[in-house]
N, C-alpha and C positions, 0 to 999 in steps of 0.2 A: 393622472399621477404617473411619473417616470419611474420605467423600471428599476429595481436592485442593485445595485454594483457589487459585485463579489469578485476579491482580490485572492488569486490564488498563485501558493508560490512553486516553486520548480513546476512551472505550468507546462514542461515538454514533459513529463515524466511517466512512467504507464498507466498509473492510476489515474493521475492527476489530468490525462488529456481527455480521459473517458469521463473522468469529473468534467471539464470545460465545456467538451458535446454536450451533457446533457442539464447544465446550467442555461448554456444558448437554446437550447430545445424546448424550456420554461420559459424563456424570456427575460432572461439575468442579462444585464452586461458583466462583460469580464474583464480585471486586467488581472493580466498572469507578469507573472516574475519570470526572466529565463537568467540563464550568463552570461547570454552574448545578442547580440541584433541579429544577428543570423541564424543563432535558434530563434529569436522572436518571430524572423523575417519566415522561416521553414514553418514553422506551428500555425501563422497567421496564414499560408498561401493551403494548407490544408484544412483549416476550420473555413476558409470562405464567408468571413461573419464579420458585416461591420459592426457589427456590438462586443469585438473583441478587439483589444487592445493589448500591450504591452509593454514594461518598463524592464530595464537591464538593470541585474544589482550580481554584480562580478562576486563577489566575498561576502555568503550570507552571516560568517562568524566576526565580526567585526563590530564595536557597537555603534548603531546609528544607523548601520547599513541601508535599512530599511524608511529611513524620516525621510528623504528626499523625494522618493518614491510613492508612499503615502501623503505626503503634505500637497503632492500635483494632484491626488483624486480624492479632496472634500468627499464626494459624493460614495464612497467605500463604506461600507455598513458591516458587510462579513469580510473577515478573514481564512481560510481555509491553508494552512502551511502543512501542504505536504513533501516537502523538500527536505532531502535527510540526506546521508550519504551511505549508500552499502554493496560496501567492499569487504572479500575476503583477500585482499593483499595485501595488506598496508605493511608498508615498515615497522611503524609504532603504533602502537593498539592507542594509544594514551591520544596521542598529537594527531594523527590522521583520520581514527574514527570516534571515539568518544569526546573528545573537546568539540572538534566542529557539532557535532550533534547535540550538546546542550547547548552551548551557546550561540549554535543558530536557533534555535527555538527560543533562549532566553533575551538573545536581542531583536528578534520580532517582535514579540510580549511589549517588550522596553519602549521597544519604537509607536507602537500602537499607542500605548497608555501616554507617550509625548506629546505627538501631534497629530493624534486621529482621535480623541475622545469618543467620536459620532459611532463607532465602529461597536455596536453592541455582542456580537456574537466572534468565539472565535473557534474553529473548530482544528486539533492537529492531529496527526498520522502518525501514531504510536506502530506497535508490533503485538500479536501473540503473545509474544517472548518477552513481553515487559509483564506479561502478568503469569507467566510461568517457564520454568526452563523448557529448552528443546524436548530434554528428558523426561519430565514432568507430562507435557503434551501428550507426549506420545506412550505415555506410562496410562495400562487400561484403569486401573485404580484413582488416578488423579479427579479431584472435584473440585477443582480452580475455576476460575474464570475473569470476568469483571470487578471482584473483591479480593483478587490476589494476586502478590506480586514475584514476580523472579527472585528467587531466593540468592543470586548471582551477588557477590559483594565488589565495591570501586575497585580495590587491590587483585582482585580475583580477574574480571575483565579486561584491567590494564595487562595484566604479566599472563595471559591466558592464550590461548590459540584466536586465529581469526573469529571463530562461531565465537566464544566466549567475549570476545568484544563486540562484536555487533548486537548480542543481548545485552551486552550493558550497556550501551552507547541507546538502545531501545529505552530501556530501563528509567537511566538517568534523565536523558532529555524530558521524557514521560513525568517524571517525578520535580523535573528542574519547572514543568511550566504550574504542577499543581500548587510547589512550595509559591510560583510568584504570585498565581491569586489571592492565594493566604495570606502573604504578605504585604502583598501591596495593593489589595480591592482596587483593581482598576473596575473601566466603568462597563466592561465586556463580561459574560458567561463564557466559559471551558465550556468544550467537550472533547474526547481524544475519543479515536477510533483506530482500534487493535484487529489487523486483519490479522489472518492465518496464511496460509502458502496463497499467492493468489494466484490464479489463472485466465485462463482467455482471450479472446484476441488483441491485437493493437486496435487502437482506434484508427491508426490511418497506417497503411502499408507501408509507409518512411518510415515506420516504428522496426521494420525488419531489419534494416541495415545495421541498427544496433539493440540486437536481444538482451530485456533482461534479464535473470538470474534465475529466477522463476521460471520464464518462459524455455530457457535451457533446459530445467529440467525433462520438461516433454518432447523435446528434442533430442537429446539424448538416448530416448527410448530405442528410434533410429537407428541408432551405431550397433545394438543386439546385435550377435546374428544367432541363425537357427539352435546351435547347440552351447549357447551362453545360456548360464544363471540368470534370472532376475532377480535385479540389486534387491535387497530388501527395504529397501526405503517405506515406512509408515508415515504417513501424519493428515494434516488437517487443511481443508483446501475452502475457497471462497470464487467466484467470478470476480473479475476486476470489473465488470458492470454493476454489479450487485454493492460491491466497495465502493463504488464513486458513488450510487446513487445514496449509501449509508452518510456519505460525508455531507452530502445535501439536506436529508434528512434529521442530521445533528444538527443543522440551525434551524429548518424552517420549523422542528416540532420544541416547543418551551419542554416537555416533560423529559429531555437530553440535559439540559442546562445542569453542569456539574458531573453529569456522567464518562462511565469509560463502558464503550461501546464492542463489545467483540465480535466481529464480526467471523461467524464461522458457517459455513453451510453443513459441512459433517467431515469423513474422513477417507484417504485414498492411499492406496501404493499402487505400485511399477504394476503389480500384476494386473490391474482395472484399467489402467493404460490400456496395455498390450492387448485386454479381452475387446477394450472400445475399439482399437484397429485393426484388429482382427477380425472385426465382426463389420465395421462399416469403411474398412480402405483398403478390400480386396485387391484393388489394382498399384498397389503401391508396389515399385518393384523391391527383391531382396524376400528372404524369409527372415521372422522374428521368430522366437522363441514361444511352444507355447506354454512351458509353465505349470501352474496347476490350475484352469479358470476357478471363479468362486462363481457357485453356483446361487450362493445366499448372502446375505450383510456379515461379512466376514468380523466387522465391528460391533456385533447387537451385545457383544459383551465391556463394553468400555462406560465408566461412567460415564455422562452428558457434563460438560461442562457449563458452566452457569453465561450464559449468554442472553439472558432474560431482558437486559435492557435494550439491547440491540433489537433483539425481536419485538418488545413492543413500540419504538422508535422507528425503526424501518417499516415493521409492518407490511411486508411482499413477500409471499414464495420465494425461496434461492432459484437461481437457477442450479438445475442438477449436473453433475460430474461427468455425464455423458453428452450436454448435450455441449458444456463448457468446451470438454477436448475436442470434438466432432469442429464446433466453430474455431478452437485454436491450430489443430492442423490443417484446415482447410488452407486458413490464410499461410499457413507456412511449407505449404507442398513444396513450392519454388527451392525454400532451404533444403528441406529434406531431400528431395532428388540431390544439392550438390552433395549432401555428407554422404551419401548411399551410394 
């Protein structure tokens, strides 16, 4: 019997490449979606896997985008689109980040349900923040999770700040693929998978020359010096191993089929940083700040939010917060020395 084909889209992306390693390390073939040959041409000389392929689709908001693409690999059974776009700079909240983000999700659906029938499972990469605001999150009282949605409204998102559109642009698209099941029983199961902050390293060291947004945060930490404040930034943090392997998870186990998956391992700020580098990258030059270490789970008082589906679908230990940063600034010493 011939292995799997699993098509995954914005297949250069950080989640999404730590997804591809470890779909090729089961035995999947892969074709990833990129926007150009030359992301495919960069993705493919670092995976070194002829069971990976790929197809260029320039404009994921377009409808149809996708039929070209799919109609070349019969052989596609999952779908995994975690291709979105997130930006805090857009001109228009409305045209740059909340259109493209539903209706690239709604014309993947479209395309699928056209000319890939065979395609049983489809798994997409929602957010956190589709199921509750930022504030919400990080509010110790909240007991949201997988049955709850961002309270953010269209008009609200569109005329709102950056953060305020990219929760809805979360939100919507999240919302635009459950309405199409409903709608239109194609012949595939949902599942979405809602990370939280994610962290850890690139899969491949070309992932450095363009950090994501995320990954800046912990970078950042760097620019401190000794007698600087720590930002107060609170919230909720995930491995980005732990999230690629959740989005495999959603298809190969049936009891995902229909769910929203949240993926959270627990919760971080700047101070748990600074104590991890403090404590294991003595030779890093410069001093940081130190703050006030927590000696204890400075969060034992936050409700848990409801993450129940996730944990029985995944089903592995997280990896924990310390060991996530330890592996994330290893790989990015290199940066760190230039900002320092």
């Amino acid at each position: 019997m011939s292995a799997q084909t699993v098509f995954v889209s914005g297949a250069n992306g950080y989640i999404a490449q730590h997804t591809v390693v470890q779909l090729l390390k089961k035995g999947y073939n892969v074709v990833g979606q990129v926007r150009s040959a030359a992301k495919g041409d960069a993705l493919a000389k670092d995976l070194k896997n002829s069971h990976f392929s790929y197809e260029v689709v320039e404009v994921l908001e377009q409808e149809g985008a996708f039929d070209e693409a799919l109609t070349k690999h019969p052989e596609v059974t999952v779908f995994l689109h975690t291709a979105s776009p997130a930006t805090f700079s857009a001109e228009d909240n409305e045209r740059d980040v909340i259109i493209p983000a539903v209706n690239g999700t709604k014309n993947v659906l479209k395309s699928i349900k056209k000319v890939a029938p065979q395609i049983k499972k489809v798994v997409v990469t929602s957010s956190a923040v589709a199921a509750g605001s930022l504030a919400q999150l990080e509010d110790p009282k909240f007991v949201g999770g997988e049955d709850t949605w961002n309270p953010i409204t269209y008009e609200e998102a569109v005329k709102g700040d950056p953060v305020a559109a990219y929760q809805g642009s979360k939100k919507f698209a999240e919302l635009a693929a459950w309405d199409f099941v409903k709608a239109e029983k194609p012949n595939f199961k949902l599942t979405t998978v809602l990370p939280v902050y994610v962290f850890g390293p690139q899969a491949f060291r070309s992932g450095l020359k363009s950090l994501n947004l995320t990954a800046q945060v912990i970078i950042d930490v760097f620019k401190l010096k000794k007698n600087d404040s720590i930002p107060a930034l609170e919230s909720l943090f995930a491995d980005v191993r732990d999230v690629a392997y959740s989005h495999i998870a959603a298809f190969e186990n049936e009891s995902a089929e229909g769910k929203r998956l949240l993926v959270v391992s627990g919760r971080f700020n700047y101070q748990n940083v600074v104590d991890i580098v403090r404590k294991n990258f003595v030779y890093i030059p410069g001093q940081l700040p130190v703050g006030t270490p927590a000696s204890k789970d400075i969060f034992d008082h936050y409700k848990k939010l409801n993450d129940s589906n996730a944990r029985e679908v995944v089903g592995i230990e997280y990896i924990p917060f310390e060991k996530t940063i330890i592996d994330q600034i290893k790989q990015y010493l290199v940066e760190i020395y230039r900002l320092l």
